[in-house]
N, C-alpha and C positions, 0 to 999 in steps of 0.2 A: 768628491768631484762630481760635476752635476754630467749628465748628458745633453750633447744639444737636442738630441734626435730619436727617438723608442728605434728599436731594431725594424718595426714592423711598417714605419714609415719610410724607411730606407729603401727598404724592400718594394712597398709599393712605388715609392717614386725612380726607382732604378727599374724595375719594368715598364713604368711611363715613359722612360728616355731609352726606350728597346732591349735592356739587358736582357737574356734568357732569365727564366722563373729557377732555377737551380745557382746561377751567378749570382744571381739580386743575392736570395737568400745565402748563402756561403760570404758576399761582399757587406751585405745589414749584418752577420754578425763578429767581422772583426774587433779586434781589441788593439786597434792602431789607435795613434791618434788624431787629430787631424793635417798636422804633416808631413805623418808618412803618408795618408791615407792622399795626401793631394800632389803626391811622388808615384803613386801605383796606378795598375791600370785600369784602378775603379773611376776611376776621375778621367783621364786618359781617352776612355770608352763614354761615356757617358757625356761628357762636358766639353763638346769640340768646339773649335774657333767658328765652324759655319752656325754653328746653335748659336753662340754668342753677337755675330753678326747679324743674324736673323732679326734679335733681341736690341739691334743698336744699341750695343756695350762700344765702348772704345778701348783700343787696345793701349796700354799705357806709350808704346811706341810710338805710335801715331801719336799722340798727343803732345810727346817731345820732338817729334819733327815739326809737328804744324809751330811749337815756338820756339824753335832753336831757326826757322827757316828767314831768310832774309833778301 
């Protein structure tokens, strides 16, 4: 099975989105996969709705109201 991601990039990019340097590292090297990994509060903490609106992502909600609406 391949990895998507080195441990060590994990690690940097979770103290870029403010993780504590002891969380990053503890969180870069589970052995979840990415299911669980997107159920836990690595994700959770890192990847919040204001980030992603920041980012104009849309949320799949909105998207089925704007074409469910009439």
């Amino acid at each position: 099975m391949q990895v998507p991601y080195a441990p060590s990039t994990i690690k940097k990019q979770s103290i870029y989105l403010g993780v504590s340097y002891d969380q990053a590292y503890a969180w870069s090297r589970t052995r979840k996969g990415g299911w669980a990994v997107a159920r836990s509060p690595i994700l959770i903490t890192t990847i919040t709705l204001e980030r992603l609106e920041k980012r104009e992502y849309i949320s799949i909600s909105e998207i089925y109201k704007k074409l469910t609406e009439k």
